[in-house]
C-alpha positions as CSV (number, residue, x, y, z in Angstrom):
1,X,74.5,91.0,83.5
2,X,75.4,89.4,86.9
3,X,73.5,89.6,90.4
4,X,75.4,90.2,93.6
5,X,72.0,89.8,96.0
6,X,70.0,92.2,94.8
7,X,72.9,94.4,93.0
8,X,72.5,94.0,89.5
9,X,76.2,94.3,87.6
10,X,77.0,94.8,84.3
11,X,80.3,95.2,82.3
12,X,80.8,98.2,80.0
13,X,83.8,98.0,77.7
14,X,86.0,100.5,76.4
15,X,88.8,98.8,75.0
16,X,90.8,94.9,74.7
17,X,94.0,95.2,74.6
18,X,97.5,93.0,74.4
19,X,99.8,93.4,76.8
20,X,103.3,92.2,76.5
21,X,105.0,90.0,78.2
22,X,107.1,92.6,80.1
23,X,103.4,93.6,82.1
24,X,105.4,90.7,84.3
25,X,108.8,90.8,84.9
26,X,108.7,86.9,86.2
27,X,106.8,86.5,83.2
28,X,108.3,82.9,80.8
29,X,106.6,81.7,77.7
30,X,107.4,78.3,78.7
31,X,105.5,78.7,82.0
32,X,102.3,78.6,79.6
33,X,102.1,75.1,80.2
34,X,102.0,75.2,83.6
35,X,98.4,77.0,83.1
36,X,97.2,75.7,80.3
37,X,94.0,74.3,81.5
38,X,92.4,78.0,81.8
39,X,95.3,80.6,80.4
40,X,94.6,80.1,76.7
41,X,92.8,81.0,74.8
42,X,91.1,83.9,77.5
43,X,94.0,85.7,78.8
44,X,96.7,84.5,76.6
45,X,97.9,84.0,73.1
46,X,100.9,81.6,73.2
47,X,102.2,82.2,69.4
48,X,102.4,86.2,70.2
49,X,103.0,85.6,73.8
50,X,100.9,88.7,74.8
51,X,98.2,88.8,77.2
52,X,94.7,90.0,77.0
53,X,93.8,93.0,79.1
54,X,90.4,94.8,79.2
55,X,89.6,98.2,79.9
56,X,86.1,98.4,81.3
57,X,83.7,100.4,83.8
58,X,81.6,98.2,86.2
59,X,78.3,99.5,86.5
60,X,76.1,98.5,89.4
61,X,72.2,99.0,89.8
62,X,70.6,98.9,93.5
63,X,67.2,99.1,94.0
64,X,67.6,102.7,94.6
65,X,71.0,103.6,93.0
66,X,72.8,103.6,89.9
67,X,76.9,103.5,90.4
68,X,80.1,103.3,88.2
69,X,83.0,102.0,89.4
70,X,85.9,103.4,87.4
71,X,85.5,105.3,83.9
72,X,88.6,104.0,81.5
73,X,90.4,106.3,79.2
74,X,87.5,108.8,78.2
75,X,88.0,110.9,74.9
76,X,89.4,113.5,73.4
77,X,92.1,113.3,76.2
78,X,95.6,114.2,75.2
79,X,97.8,111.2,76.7
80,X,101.1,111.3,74.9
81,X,102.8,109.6,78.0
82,X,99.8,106.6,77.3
83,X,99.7,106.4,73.3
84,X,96.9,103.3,73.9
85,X,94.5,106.3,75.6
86,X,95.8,109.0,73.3
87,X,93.0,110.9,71.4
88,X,90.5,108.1,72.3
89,X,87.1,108.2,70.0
90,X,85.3,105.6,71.3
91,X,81.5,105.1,71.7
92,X,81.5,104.2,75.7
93,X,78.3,106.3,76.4
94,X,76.4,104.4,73.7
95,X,77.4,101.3,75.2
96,X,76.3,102.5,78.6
97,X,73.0,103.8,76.9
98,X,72.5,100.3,75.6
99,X,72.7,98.7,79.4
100,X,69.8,101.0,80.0
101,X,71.8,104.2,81.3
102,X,72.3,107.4,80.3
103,X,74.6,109.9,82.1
104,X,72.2,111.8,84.0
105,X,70.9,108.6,85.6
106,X,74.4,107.9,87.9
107,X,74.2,108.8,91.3
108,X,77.7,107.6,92.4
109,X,81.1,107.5,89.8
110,X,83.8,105.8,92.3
111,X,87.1,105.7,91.3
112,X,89.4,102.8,92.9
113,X,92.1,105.1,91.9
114,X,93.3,108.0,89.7
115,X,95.7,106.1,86.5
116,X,95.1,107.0,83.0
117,X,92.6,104.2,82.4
118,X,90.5,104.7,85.4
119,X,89.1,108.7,85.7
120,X,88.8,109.6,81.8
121,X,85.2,109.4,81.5
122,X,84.8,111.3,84.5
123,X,84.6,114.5,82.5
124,X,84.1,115.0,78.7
125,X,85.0,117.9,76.2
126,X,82.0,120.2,76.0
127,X,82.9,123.8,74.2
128,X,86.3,124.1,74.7
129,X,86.0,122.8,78.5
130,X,86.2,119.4,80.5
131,X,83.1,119.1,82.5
132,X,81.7,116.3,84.5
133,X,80.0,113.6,82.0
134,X,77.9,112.5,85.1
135,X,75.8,115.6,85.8
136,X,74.6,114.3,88.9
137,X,76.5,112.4,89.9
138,X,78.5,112.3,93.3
139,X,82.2,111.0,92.4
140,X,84.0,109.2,95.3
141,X,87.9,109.9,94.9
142,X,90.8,109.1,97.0
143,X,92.5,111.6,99.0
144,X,95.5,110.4,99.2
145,X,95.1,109.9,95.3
146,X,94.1,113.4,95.1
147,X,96.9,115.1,96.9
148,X,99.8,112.2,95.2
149,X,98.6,113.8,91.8
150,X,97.2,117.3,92.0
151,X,100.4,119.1,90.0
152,X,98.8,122.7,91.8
153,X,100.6,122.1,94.8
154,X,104.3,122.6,93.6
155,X,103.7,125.0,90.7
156,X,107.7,125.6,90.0
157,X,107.4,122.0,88.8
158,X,105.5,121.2,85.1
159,X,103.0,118.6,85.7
160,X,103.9,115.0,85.2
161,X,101.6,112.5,83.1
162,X,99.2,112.1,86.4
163,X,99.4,115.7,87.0
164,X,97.7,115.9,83.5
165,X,95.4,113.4,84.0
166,X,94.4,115.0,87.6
167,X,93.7,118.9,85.5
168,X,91.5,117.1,83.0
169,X,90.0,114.4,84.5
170,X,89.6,115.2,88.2
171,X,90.1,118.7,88.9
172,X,86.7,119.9,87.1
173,X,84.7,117.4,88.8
174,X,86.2,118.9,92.0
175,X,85.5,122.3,91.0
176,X,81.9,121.1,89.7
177,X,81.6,120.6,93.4
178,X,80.8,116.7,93.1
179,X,83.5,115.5,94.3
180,X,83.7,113.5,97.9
181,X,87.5,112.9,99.1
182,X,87.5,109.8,101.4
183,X,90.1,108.2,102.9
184,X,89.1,104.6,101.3
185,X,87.5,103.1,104.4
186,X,84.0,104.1,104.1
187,X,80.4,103.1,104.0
188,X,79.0,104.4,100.5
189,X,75.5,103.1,101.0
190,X,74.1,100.2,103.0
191,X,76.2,97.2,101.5
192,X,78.6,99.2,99.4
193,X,81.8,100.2,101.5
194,X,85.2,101.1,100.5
195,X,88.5,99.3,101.1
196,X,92.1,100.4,101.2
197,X,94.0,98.7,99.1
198,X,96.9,101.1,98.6
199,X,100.7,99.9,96.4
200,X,99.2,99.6,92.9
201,X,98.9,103.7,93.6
202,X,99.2,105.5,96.8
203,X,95.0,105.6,97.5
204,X,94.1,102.9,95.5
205,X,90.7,101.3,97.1
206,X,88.4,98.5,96.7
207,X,84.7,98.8,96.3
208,X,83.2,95.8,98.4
209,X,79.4,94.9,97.9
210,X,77.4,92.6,99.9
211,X,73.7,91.8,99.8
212,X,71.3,89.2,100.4
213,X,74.5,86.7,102.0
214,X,76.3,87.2,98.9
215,X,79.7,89.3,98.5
216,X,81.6,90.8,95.4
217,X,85.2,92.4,95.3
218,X,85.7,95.3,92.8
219,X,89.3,95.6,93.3
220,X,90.4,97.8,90.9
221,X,94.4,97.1,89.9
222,X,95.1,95.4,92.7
223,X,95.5,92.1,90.6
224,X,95.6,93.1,86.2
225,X,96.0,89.1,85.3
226,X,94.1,85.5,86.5
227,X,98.0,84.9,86.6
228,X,98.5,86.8,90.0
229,X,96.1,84.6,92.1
230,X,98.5,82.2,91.1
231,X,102.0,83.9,92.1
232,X,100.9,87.0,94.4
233,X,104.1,88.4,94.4
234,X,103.9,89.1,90.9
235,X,103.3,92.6,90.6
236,X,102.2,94.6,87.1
237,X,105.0,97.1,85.4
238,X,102.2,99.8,86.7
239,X,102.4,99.4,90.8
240,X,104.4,102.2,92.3
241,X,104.7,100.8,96.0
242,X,105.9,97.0,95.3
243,X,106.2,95.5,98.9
244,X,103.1,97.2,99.6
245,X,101.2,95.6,96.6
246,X,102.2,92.3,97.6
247,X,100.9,93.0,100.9
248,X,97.9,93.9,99.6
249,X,97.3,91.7,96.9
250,X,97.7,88.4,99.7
251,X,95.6,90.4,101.8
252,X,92.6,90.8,99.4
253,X,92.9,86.4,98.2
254,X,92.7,85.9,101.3
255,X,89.6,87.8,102.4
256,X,87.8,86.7,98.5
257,X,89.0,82.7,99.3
258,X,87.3,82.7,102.8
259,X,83.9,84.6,102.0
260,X,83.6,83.0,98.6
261,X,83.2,86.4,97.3
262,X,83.2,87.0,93.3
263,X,86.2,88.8,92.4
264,X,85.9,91.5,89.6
265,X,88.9,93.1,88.9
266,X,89.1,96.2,86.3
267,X,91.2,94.5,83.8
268,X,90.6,90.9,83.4
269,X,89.7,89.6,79.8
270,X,87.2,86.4,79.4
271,X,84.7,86.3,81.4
272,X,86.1,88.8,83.4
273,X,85.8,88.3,87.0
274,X,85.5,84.8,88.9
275,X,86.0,83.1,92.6
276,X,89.3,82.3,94.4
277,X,89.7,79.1,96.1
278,X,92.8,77.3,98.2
279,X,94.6,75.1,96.5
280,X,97.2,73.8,100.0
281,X,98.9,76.8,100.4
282,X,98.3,78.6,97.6
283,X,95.2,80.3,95.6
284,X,93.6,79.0,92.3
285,X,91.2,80.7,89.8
286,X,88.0,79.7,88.8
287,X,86.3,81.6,86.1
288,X,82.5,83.0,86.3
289,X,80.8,81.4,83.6
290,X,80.7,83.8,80.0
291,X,77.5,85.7,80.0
């Protein structure tokens, strides 16, 4: 567990996974060395030459509030297109039950955006139907996300993966009427506000947390690898804008160097989030301590 102020924030895991090499396309083996004071052995195993990815929720506690910030694969989803989230039978709500939580305890599910690996557990499989897992919950999605995926608004067309994912893993929370559509520039609650980080997806956001002078950055996709700070025009195999990544990604290092905030991104393995810092002209990563 980690403190932002008075925001307590805790790390649930879903899955670790190894990316290949092609998650960059820049990507060399021999540029290991130029890293090797922090790239091995967290985020990278030289003799495979694959990098280490988790897939993990980010659960906040307020004084008054109880929030997710993205929900993984989820299970029981049928994700041919993604054979790593395929059939999923994994024991995430036991792990959120041993931080303390149980699903009727979340107030706010907020979604930085609507991939495979970021809406599953949204809804779970419950007699035949997908229904919200958070029963109380209000779940902040994208609008722009929304309209990019929902596959109901050209019906001649079959849906594609994201259509999918949008019928099981969105839709019924919509229906469920829990859903809030933002635009990805709003004020959640005092000291939780949204920010637009769109080119990873169209409507991609980050979730910005300040309290008691101090600041943290849940930024969702925006960076997948420690090895972005480094070369922020790298982008992942996954973004579907690429200028307006890069644009995005330079935007956010900036902002996280000059307000020292703690950067916690959805996929970084080790100790999973950390601080940027200048380095001349470009950025540097320095790793939160392992807790």
């Amino acid at each position: 567990m980690r403190r932002i102020g008075d925001v307590e924030v805790t790390r649930i895991e879903e899955l670790n996974l190894r990316e290949l090499p092609i998650l960059f396309a820049e990507w060399r083996k021999e540029m290991a060395g130029d890293y090797k004071d922090w790239l091995s052995p967290d985020f990278y195993i030289p003799d495979a030459d694959t990098f280490l990815v988790s897939i993990h929720t980010w659960l906040l506690r307020t004084p008054r509030h109880t929030i997710l910030i993205d929900t993984c694969g989820g299970n029981a989803k049928e994700r041919p297109a993604s054979p790593r989230f395929h059939r999923l039978d994994i024991p995430y709500l036991e792990r959120l039950a041993a931080a303390g939580v149980t699903p009727g305890d979340v107030d706010y599910v907020i979604c930085t955006h609507t991939h495979v690996d970021h809406v599953g557990w949204n809804t779970r499989l419950l007699d035949g139907r997908w229904v919200p897992t958070f029963p109380k919950a209000t779940y902040i999605l994208s609008r722009i996300e929304c309209e990019a995926r929902d596959p109901r608004r050209d019906p001649s067309k079959p849906p594609t993966p994201g259509g999918l994912i949008f019928l099981d893993s969105v839709l019924p929370v919509i229906e469920a009427g829990q859903a809030r559509l933002v635009e990805g520039e709003e004020r959640i609650l005092d000291g939780i506000e949204l920010v637009p980080t769109r080119g990873h997806s169209p409507g991609q956001m980050a979730v910005r947390v300040r309290s008691q002078g101090e600041e943290g950055m849940f930024i969702g996709d925006v960076m997948h690898h420690p090895l972005q700070v480094y070369n922020p025009s790298w982008n992942s195999r996954y973004c579907e804008d690429p200028e307006a990544a890069r644009r995005t990604r330079m935007r956010v290092l900036e902002h996280c160097a000059e307000h020292a905030s703690l950067v916690l991104p959805a996929h970084f393995a080790g100790p999973h989030c950390g601080k940027v810092v200048r380095r001349g002209e470009r950025f540097a990563f320095v790793p939160a301590a392992k807790q």
